[in-house]
C-alpha positions in Angstrom: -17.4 7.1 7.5 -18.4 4.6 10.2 -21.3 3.1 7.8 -18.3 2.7 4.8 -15.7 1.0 7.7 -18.6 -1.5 8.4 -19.1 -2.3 5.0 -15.5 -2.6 3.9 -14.3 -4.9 6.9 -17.4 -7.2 6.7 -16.5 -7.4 2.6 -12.5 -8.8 3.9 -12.7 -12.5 4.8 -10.8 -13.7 7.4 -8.9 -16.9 7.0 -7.3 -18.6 9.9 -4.6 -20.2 10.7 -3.0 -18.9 7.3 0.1 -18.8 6.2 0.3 -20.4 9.6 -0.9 -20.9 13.0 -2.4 -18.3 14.8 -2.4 -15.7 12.2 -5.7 -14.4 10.7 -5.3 -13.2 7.0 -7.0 -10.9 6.2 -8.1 -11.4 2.3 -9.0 -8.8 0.6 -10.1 -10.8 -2.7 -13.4 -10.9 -1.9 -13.8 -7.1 -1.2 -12.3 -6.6 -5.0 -15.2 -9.1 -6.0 -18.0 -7.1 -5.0 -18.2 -4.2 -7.4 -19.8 -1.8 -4.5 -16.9 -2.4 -2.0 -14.2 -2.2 -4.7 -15.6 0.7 -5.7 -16.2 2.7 -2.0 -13.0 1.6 -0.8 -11.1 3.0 -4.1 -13.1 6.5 -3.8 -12.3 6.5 0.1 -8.8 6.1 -0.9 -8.6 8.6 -3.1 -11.1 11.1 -1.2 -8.4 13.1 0.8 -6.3 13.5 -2.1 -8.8 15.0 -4.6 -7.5 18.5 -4.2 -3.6 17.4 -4.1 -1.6 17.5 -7.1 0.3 13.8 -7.2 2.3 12.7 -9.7 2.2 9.3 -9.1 0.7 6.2 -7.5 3.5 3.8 -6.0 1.9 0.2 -5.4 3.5 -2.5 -4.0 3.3 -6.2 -5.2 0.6 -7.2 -5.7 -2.5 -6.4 -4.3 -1.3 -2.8 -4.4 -1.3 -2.3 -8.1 -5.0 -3.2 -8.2 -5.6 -0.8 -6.0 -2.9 1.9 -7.2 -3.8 1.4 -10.5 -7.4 2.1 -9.5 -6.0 5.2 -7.5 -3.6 6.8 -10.3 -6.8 6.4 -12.6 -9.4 8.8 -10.1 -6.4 11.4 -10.0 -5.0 11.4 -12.9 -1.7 10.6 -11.6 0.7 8.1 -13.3 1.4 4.6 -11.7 4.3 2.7 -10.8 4.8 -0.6 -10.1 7.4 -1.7 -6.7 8.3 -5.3 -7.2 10.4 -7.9 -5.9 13.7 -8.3 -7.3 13.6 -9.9 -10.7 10.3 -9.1 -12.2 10.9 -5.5 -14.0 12.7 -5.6 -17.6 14.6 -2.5 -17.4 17.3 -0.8 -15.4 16.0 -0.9 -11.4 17.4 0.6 -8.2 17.0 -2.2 -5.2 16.5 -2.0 -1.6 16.6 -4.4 1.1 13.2 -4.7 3.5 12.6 -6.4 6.8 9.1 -9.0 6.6 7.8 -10.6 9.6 10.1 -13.9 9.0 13.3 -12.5 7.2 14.5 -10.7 4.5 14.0 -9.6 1.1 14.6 -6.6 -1.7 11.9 -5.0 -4.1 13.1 -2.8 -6.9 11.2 -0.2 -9.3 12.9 1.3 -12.7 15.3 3.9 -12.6 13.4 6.3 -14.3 9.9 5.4 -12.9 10.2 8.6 -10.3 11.6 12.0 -11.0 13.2 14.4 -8.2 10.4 16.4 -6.6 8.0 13.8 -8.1 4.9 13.6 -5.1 4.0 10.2 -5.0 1.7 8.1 -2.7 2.2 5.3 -2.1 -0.7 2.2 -1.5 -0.8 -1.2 -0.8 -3.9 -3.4 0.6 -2.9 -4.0 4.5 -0.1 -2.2 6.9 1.3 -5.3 9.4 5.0 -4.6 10.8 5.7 -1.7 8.1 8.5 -3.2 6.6 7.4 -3.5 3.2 6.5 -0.2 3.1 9.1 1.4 4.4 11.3 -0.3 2.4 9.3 1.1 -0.4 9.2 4.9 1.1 13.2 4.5 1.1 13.0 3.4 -2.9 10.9 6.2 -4.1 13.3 8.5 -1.8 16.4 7.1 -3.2 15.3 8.4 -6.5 14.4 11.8 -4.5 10.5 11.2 -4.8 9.0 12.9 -2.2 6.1 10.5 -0.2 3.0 12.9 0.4 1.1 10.0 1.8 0.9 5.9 2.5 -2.5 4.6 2.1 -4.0 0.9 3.0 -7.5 -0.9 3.3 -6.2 -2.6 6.1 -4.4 -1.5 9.3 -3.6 -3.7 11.6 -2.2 -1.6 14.7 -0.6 -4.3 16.7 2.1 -5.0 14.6 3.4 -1.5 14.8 3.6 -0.7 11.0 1.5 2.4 10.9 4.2 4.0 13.6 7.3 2.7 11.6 5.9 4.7 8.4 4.8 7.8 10.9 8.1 7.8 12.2 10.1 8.5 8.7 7.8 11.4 8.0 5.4 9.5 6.1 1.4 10.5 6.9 -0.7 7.3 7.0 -4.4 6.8 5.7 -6.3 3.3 5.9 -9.8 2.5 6.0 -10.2 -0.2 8.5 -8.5 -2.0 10.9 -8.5 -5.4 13.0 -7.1 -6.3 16.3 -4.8 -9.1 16.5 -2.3 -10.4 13.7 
């Protein structure tokens, strides 16, 4: 697993000073380029899930429906799409989520979950959490149960990985960098 971290963080360009001062970015655009990386970092998310029956894939806007699309596909699982408020066509249930510099709300479609549905849920990077938790509170609403939250990217400073821990929620991600 050590040789696979290596690989994966040295495929995730680091941009600086992005969106502003003093943060590092973490992009993972260049990882999905190279069709090696892409492919070892989707089979490492799906690798402790082979055995689990899942219903669906949740991914979150929008890096998370490359890689929850990818996801639903190894396992067989359906896929649904958590967006920001506005972009799905049919009835949606909303919630409001906390990001780093204020607020905003995501939404899915009514009927994307079922009760009991197991879902897990995946986006490319873990920061303060609130995205995803705003998600796991979405797909619970709907009474989805959350078996997992997987991510590329942690990064543990920011205190996200806790905030999902904390509702229940078991955490997987592949790598993870120091600082913000």
């Amino acid at each position: 697993m050590a040789d696979i971290q290596q690989t994966l963080a040295a495929s995730i360009r680091a941009i600086h000073d992005y969106p502003k001062p003093g943060i590092i970015f973490r992009d993972i655009t260049t990882l999905l380029g190279d069709a090696a990386a892409f492919r070892s970092a989707v089979d490492e998310l799906v690798r402790p899930y082979a055995d689990l029956a899942v219903d669906q894939i949740a991914g979150i806007e929008a890096r998370g429906f490359i890689l929850g699309g990818a996801m639903a596909h190894q396992l067989s699982a359906g896929f649904v799409p958590i967006r920001k408020k506005g972009k799905l066509p049919h009835t949606t249930v909303r919630v409001a989520y906390s990001l780093e510099y204020g607020v905003d709300e995501m939404e899915m479609h009514v009927d994307a979950v079922k009760p009991g549905d197991k879902v897990i849920l995946c986006d490319d990077l873990i920061a303060t959490g609130g995205t995803a938790e705003g998600a796991v509170k979405l797909l619970r609403q709907l009474g989805a149960e959350v078996v997992s939250a997987c991510f590329v990217i942690d990064l543990p400073e920011l205190g996200g990985r806790k905030k999902l821990e904390a509702l229940g929620v078991e955490v997987r991600t592949l790598v993870s960098f120091d600082g913000h």
